[in-house]
DSSP file (Angstrom, degrees, kcal/mol; ACC not computed):
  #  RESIDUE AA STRUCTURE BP1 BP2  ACC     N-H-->O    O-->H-N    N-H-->O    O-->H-N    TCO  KAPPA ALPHA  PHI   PSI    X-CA   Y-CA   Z-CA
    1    1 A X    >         0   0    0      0, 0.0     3,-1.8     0, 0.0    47,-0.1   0.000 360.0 360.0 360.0 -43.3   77.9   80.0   75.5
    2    2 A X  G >   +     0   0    0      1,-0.2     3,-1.4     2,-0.1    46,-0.8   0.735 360.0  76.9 -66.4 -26.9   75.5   81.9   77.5
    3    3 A X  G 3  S+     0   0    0      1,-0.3    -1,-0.2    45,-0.2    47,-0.1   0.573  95.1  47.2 -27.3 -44.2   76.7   80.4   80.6
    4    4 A X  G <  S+     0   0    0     -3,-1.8    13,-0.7    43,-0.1     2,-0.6  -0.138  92.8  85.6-116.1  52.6   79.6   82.6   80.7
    5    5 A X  E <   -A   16   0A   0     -3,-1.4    43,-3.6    11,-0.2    44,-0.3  -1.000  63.6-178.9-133.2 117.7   77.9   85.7   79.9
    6    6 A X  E     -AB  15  47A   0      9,-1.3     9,-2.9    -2,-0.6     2,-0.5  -0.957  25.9-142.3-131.7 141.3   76.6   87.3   83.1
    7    7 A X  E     - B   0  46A   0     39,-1.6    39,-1.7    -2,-0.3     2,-0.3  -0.733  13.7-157.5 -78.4 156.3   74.8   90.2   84.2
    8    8 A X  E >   - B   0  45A   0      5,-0.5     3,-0.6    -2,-0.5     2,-0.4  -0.876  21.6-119.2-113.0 174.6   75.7   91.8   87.2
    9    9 A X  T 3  S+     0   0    0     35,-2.3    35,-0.1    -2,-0.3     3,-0.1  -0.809 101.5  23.5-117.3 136.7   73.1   94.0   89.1
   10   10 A X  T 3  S+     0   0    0      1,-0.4     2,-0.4    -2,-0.4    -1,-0.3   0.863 109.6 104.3  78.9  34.5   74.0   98.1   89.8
   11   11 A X  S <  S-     0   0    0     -3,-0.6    -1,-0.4     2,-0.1     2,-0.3  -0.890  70.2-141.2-125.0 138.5   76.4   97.3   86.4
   12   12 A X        +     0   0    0     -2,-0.4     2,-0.1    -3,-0.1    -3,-0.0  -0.770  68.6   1.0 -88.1 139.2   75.2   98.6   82.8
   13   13 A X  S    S-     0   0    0     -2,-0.3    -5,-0.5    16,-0.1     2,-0.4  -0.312  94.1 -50.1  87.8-160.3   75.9   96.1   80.1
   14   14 A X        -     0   0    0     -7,-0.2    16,-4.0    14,-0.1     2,-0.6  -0.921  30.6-145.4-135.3 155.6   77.5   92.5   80.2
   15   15 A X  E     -A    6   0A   0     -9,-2.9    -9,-1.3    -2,-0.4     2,-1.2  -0.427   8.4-151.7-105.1 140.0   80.4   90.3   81.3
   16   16 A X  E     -A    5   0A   0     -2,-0.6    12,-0.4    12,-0.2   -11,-0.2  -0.761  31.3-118.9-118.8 121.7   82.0   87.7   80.1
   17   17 A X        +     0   0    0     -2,-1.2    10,-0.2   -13,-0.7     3,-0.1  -0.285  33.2 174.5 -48.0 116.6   83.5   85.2   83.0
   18   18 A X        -     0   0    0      8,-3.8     2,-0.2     1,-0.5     9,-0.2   0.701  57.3 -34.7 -87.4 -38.8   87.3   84.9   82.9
   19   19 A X  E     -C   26   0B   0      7,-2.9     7,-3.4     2,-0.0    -1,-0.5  -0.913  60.8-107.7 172.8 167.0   88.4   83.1   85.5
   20   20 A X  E     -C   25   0B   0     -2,-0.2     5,-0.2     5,-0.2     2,-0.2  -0.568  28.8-166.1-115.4 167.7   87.4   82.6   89.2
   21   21 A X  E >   -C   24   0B   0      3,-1.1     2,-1.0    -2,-0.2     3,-0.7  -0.700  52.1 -66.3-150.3 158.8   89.5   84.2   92.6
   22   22 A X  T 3  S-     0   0    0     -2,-0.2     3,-0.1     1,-0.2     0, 0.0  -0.645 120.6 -20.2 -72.6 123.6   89.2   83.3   96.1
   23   23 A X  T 3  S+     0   0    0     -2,-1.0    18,-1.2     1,-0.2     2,-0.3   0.736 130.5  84.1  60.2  26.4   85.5   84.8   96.9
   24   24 A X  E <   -CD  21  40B   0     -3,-0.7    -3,-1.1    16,-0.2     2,-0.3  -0.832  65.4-151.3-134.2 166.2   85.9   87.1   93.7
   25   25 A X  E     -CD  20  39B   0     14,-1.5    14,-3.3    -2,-0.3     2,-0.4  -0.948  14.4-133.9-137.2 156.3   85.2   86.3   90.2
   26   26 A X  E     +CD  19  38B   0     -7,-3.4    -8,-3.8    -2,-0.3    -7,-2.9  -0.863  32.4 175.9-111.4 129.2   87.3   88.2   87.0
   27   27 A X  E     - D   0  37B   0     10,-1.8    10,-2.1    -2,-0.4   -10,-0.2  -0.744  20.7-139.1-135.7 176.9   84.9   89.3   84.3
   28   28 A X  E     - D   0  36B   0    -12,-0.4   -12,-0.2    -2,-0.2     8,-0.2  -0.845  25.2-108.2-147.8  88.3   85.4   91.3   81.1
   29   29 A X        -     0   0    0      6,-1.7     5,-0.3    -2,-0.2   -14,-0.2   0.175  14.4-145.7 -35.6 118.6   83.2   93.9   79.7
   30   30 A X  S    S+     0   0    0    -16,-4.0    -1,-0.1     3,-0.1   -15,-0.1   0.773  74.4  75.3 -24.7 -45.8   81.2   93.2   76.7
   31   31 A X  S >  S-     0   0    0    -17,-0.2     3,-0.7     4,-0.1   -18,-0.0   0.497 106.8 -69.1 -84.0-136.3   81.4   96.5   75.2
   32   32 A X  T 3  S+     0   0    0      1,-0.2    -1,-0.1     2,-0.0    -2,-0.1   0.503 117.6  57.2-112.2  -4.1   84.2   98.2   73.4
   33   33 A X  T 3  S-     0   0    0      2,-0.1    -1,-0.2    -5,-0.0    -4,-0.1   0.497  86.3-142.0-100.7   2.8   86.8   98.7   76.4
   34   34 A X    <   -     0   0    0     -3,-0.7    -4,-0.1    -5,-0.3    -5,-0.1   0.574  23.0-154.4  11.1  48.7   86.9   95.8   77.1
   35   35 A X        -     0   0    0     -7,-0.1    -6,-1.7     1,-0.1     2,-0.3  -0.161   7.6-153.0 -48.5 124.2   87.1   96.5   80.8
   36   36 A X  E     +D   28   0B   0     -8,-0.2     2,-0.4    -3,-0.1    -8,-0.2  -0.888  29.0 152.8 -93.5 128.9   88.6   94.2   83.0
   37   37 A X  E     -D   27   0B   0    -10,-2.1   -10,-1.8    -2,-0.3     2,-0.6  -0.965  43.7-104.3-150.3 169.6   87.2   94.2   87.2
   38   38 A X  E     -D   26   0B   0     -2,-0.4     2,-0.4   -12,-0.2   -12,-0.2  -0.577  27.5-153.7 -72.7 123.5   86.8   92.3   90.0
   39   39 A X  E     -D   25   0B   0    -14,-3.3   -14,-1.5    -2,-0.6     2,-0.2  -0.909  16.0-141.4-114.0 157.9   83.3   91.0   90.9
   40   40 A X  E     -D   24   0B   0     -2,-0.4   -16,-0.2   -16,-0.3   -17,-0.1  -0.485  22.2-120.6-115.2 166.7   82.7   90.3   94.4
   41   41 A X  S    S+     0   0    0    -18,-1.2   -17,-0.1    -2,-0.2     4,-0.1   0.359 116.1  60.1-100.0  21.5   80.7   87.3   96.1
   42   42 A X  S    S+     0   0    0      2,-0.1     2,-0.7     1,-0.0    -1,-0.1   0.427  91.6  84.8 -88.7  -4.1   78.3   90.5   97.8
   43   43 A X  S    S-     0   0    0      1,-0.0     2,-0.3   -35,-0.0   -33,-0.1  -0.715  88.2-119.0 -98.0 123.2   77.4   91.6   94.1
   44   44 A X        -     0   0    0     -2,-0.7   -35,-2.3   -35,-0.1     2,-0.3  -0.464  35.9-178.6 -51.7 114.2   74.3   89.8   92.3
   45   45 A X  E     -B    8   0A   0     -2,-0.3     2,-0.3   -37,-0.2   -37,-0.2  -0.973  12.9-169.1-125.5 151.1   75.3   88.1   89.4
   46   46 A X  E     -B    7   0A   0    -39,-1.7   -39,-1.6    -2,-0.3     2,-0.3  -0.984  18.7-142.5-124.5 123.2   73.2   86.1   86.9
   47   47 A X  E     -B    6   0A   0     -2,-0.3   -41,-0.3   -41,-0.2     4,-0.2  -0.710  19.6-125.0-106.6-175.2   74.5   84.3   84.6
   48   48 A X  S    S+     0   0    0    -43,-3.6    15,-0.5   -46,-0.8    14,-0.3   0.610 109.0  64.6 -70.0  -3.9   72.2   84.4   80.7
   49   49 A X  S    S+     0   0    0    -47,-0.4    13,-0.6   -44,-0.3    -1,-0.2   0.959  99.4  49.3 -84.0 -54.0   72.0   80.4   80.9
   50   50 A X  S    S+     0   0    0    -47,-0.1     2,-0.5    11,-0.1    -1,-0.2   0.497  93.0  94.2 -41.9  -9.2   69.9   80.6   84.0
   51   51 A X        +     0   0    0     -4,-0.2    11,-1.5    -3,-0.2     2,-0.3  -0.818  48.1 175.7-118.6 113.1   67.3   83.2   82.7
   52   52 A X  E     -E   61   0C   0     -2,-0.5     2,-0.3     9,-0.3     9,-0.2  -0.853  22.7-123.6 -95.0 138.9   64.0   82.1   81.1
   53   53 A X  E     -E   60   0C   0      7,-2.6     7,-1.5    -2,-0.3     5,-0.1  -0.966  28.3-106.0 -95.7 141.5   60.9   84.1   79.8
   54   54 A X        +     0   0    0     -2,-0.3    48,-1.5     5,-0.2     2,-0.2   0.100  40.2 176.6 -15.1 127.2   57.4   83.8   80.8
   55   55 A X  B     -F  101   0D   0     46,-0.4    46,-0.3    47,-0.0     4,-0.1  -0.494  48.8-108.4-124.4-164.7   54.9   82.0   78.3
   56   56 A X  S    S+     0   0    0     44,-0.9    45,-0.1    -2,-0.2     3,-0.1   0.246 121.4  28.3-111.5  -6.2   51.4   81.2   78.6
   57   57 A X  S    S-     0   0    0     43,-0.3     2,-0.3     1,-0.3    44,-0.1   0.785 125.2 -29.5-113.1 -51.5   52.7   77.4   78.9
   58   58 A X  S    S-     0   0    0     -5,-0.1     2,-0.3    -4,-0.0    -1,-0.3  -0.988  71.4 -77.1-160.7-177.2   56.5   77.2   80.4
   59   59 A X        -     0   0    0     -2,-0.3     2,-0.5    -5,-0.1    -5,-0.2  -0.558  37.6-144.3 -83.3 136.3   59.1   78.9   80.5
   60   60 A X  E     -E   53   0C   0     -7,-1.5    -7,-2.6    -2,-0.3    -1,-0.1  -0.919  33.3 -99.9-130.8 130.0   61.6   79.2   77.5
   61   61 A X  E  >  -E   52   0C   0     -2,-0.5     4,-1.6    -9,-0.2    -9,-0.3  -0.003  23.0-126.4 -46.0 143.9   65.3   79.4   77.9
   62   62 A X  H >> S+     0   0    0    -11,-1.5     3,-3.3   -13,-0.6     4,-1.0   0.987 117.4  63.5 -62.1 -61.2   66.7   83.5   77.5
   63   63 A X  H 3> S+     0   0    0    -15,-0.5     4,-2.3     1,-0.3    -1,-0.2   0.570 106.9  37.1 -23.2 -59.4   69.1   81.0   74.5
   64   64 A X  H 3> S+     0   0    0      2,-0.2     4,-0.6     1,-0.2    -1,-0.3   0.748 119.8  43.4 -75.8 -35.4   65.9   80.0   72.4
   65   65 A X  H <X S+     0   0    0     -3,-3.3     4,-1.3    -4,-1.6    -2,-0.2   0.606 114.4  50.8 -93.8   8.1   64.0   83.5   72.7
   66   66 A X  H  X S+     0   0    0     -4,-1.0     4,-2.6    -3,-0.2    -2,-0.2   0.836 119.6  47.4 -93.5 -53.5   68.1   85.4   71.9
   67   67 A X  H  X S+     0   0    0     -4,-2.3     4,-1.4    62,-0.2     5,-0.2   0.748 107.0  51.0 -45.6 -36.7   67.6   82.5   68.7
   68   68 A X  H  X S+     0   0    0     -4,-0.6     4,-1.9     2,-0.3     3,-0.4   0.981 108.6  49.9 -79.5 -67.7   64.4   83.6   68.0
   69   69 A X  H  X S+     0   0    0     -4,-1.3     4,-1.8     1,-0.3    -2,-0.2   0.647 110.8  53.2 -56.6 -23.3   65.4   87.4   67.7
   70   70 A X  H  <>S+     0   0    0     -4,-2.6     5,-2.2     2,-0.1     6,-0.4   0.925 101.6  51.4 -82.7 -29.0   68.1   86.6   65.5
   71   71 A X  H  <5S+     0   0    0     -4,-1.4    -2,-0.2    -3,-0.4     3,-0.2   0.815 115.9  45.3 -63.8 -43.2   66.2   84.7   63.0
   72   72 A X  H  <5S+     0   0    0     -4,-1.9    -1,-0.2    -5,-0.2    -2,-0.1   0.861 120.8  39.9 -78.7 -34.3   63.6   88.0   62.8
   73   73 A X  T  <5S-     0   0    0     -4,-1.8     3,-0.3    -3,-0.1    -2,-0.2   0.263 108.3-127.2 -95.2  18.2   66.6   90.5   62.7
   74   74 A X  T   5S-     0   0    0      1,-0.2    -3,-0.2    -3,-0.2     3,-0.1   0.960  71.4 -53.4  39.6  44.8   68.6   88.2   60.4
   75   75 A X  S   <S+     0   0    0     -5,-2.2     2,-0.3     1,-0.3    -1,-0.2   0.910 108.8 136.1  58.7  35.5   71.6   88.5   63.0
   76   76 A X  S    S-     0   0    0     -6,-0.4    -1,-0.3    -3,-0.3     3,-0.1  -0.966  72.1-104.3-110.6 120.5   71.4   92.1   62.8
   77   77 A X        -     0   0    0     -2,-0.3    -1,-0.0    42,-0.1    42,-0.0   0.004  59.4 -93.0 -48.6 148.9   71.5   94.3   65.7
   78   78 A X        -     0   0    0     37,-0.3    -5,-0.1     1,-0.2     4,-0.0  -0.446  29.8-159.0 -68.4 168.5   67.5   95.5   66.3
   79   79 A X        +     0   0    0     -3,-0.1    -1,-0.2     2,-0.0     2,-0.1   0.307  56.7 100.1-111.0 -29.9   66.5   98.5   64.6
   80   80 A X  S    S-     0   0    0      1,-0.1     2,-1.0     2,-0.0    -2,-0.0  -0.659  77.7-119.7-105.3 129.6   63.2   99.5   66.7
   81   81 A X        +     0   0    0      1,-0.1     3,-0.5    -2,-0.1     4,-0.4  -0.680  38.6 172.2 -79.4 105.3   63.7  102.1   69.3
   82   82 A X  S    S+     0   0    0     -2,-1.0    -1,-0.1     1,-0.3    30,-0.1   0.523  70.1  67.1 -81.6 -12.8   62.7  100.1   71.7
   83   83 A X  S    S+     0   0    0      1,-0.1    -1,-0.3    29,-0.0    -2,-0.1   0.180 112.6  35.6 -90.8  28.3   63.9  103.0   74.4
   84   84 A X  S    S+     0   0    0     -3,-0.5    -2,-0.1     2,-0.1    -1,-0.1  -0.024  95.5 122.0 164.5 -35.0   60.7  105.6   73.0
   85   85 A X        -     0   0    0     -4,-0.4    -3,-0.1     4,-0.1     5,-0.1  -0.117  65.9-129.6 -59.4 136.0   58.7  102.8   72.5
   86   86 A X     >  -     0   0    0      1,-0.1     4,-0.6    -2,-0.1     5,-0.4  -0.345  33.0-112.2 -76.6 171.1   55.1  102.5   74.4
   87   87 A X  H >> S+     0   0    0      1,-0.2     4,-3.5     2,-0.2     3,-2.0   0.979 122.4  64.7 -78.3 -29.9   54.7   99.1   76.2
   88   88 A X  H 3> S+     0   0    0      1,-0.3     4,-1.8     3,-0.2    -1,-0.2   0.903 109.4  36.6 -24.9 -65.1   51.8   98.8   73.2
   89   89 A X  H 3> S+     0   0    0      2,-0.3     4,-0.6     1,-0.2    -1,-0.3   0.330 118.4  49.1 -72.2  -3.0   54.7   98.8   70.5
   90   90 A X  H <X>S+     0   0    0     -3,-2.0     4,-7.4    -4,-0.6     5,-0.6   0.696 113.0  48.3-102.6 -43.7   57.2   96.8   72.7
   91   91 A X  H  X5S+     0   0    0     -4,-3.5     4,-0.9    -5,-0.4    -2,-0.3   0.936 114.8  44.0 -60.1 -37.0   54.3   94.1   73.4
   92   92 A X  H  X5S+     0   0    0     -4,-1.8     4,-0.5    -5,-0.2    -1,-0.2   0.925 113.7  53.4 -76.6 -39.2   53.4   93.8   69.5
   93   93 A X  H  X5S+     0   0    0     -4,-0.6     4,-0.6     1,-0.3     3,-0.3   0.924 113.5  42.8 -59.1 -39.3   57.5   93.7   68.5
   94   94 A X  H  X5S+     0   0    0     -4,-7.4     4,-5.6     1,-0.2    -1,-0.3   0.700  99.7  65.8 -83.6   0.5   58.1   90.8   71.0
   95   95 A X  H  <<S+     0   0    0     -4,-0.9    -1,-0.2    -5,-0.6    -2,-0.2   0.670 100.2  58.7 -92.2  -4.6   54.8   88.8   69.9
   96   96 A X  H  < S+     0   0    0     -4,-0.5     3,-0.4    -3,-0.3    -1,-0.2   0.977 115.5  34.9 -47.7 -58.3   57.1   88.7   66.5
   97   97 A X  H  < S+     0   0    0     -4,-0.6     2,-0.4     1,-0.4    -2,-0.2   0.831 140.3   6.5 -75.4 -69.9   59.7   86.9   68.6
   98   98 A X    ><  -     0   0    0     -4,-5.6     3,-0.6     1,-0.2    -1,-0.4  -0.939  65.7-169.2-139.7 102.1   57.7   84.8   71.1
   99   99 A X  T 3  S+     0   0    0     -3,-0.4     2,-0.5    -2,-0.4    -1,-0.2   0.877  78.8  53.1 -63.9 -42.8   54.1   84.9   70.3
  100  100 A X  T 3  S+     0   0    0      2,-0.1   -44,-0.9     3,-0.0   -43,-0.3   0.014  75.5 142.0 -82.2  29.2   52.9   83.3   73.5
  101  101 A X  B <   -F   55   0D   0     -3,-0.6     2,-1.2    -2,-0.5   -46,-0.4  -0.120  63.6 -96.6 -53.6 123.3   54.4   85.3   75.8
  102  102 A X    >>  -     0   0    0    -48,-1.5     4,-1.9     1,-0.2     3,-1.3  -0.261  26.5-169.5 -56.9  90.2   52.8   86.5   79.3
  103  103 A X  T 34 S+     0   0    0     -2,-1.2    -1,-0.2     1,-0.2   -47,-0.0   0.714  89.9  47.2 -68.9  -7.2   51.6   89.6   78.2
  104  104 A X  T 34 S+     0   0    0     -3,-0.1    -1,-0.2     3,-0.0    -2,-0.1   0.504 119.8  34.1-114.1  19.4   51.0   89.9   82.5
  105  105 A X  T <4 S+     0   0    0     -3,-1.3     2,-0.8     2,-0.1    -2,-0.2   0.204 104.9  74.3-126.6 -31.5   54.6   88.5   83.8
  106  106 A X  S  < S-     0   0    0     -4,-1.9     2,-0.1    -5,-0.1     3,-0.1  -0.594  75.7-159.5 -91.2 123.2   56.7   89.9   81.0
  107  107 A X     >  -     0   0    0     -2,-0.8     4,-0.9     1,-0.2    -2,-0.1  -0.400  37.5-113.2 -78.9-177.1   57.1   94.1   81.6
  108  108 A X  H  > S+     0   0    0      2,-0.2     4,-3.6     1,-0.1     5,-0.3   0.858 121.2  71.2 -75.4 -53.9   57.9   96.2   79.2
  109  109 A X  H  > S+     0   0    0      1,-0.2     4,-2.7     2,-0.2    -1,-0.1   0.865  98.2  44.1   1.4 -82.5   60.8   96.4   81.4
  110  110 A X  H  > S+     0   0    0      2,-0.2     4,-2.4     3,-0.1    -1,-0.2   0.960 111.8  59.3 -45.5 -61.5   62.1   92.7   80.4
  111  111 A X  H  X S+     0   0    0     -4,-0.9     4,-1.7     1,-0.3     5,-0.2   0.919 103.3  45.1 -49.2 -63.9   61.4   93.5   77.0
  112  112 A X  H >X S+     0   0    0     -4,-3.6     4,-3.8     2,-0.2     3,-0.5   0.929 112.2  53.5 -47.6 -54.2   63.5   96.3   76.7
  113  113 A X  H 3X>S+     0   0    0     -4,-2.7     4,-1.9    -5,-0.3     5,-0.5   0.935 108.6  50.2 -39.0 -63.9   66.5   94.4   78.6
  114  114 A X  H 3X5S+     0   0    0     -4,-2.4     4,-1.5     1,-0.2    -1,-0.2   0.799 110.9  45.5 -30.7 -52.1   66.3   91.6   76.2
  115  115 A X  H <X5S+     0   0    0     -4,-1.7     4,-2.3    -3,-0.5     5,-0.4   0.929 113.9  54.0 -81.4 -51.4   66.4   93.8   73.0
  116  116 A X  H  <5S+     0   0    0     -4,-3.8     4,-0.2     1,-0.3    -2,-0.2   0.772 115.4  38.0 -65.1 -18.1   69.5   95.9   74.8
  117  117 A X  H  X>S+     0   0    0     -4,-1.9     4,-2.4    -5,-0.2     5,-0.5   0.793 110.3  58.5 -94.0 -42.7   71.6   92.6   75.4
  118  118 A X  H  X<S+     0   0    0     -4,-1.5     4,-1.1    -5,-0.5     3,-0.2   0.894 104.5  45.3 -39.9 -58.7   70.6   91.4   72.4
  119  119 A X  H  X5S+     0   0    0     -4,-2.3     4,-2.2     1,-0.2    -1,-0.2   0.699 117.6  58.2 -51.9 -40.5   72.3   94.8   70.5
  120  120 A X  H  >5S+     0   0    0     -3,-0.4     4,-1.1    -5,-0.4    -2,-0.2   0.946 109.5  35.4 -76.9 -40.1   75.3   93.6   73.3
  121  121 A X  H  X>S+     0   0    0     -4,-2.4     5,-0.9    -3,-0.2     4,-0.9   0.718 119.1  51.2 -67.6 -27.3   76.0   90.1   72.1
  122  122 A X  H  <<S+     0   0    0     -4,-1.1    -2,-0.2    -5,-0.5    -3,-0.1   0.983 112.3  44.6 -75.4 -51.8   75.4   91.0   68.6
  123  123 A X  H  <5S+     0   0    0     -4,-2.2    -2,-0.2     1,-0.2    -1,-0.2   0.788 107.3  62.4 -50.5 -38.4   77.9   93.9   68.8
  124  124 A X  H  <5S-     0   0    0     -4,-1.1    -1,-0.2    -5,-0.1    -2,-0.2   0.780 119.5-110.8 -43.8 -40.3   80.4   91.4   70.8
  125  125 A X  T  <5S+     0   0    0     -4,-0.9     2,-1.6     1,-0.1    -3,-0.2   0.231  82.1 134.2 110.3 -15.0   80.5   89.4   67.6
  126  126 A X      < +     0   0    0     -5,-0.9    -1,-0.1     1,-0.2    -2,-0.1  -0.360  11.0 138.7 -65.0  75.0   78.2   86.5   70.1
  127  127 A X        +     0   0    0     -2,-1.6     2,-0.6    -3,-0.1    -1,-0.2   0.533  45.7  83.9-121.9  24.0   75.3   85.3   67.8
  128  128 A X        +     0   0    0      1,-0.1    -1,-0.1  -127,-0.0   -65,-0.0  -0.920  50.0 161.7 -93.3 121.6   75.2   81.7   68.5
  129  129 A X        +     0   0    0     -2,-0.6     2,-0.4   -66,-0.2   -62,-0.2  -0.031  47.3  64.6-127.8  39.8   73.3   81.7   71.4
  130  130 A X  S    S-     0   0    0    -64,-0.1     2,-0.3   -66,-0.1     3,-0.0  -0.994  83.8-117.6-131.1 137.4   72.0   77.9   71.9
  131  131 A X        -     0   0    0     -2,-0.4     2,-0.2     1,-0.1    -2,-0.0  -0.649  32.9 -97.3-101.7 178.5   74.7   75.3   72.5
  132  132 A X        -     0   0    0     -2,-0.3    -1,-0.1     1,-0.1     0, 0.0  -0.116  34.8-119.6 -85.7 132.5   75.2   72.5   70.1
  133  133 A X        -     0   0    0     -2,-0.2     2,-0.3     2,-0.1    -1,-0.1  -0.317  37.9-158.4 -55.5 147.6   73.5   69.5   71.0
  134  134 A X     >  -     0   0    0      0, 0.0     4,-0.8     0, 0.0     3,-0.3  -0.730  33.3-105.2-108.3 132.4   76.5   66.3   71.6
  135  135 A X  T  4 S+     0   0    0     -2,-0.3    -2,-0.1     2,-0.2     0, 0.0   0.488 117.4  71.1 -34.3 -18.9   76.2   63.1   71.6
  136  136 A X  T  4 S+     0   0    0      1,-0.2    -1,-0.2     4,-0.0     4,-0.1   0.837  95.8  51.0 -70.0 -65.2   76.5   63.0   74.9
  137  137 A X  T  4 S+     0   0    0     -3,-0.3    -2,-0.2     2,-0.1    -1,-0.2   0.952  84.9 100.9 -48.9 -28.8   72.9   64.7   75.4
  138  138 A X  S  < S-     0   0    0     -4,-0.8    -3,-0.0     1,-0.1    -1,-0.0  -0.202  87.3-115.4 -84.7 116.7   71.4   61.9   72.9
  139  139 A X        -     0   0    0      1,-0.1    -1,-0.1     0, 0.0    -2,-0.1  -0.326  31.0-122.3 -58.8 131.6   69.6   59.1   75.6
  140  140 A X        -     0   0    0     -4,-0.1     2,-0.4    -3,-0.1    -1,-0.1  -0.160  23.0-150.4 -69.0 156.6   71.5   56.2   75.0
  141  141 A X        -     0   0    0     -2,-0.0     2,-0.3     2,-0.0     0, 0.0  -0.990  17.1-135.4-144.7 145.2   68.9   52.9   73.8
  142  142 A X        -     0   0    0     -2,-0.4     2,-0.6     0, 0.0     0, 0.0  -0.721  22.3-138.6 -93.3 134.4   70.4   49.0   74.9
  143  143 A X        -     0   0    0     -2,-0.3    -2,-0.0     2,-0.0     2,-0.0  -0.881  13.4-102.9-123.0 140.9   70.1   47.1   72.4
  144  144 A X              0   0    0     -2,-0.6    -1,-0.0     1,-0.1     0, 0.0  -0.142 360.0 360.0 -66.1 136.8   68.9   43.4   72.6
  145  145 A X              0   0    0     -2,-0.0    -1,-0.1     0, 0.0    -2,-0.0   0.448 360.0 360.0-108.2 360.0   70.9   40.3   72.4
């Protein structure tokens, strides 16, 4: 799901991929206009499946720590003003979230981002954010004859 949810960089908010152009792609604003535009292949885009945070062991998928935040806001947009907040109060909210966190690769920065797409997916109506494991995924076993 996150896959086709992208940021783009010098854009507020998030896109959802519609369909692809020659050397363009067509996205769809998140938010309540559901603004249609052209994205270009000069504009940075990212899309939320690629994006991991920092831990003190590896890196965990944006999908698992977006899971995480719903399970702690019970699939409720968050409540803490996170925009007012000191990086003290941001660092203590996400060590709810993801307790092992790089408290000296994740900014407050990140933090904030997270919580404000979070508030965007939720508001979208988007709170599955892992996708559901297939058969597919599941390693095959031979079995002996």
């Amino acid at each position: 799901m996150l896959k086709t949810i992208l940021s783009i960089a010098g854009k507020p908010g998030l896109y959802r991929l519609l369909s692809q152009g020659r050397n363009m792609l067509i996205v769809e604003s998140l938010d309540a206009t559901k603004k249609r535009i052209p994205v270009y292949a000069s504009d940075k885009v990212t899309s939320l499946g690629d994006i991991s945070m920092y831990t003190d062991e590896n890196d965990v998928p944006l999908s698992q720590v977006l899971s995480a935040l719903k399970t702690k806001e019970n699939g409720a947009p968050v409540s803490f003003d996170y925009k007012k907040a000191s990086l003290a109060q941001l660092q203590e909210f996400f060590a709810q979230v993801l307790p092992n966190f790089d408290r000296d690769r994740v900014y407050a920065g990140d933090i904030k981002k997270l919580i404000q797409w979070y508030n965007i997916l939720v508001n979208a109506g988007i709170t599955e954010f892992e996708e559901p494991s297939t058969s597919e995924d599941a390693p095959e076993t031979e079995q002996a004859e």
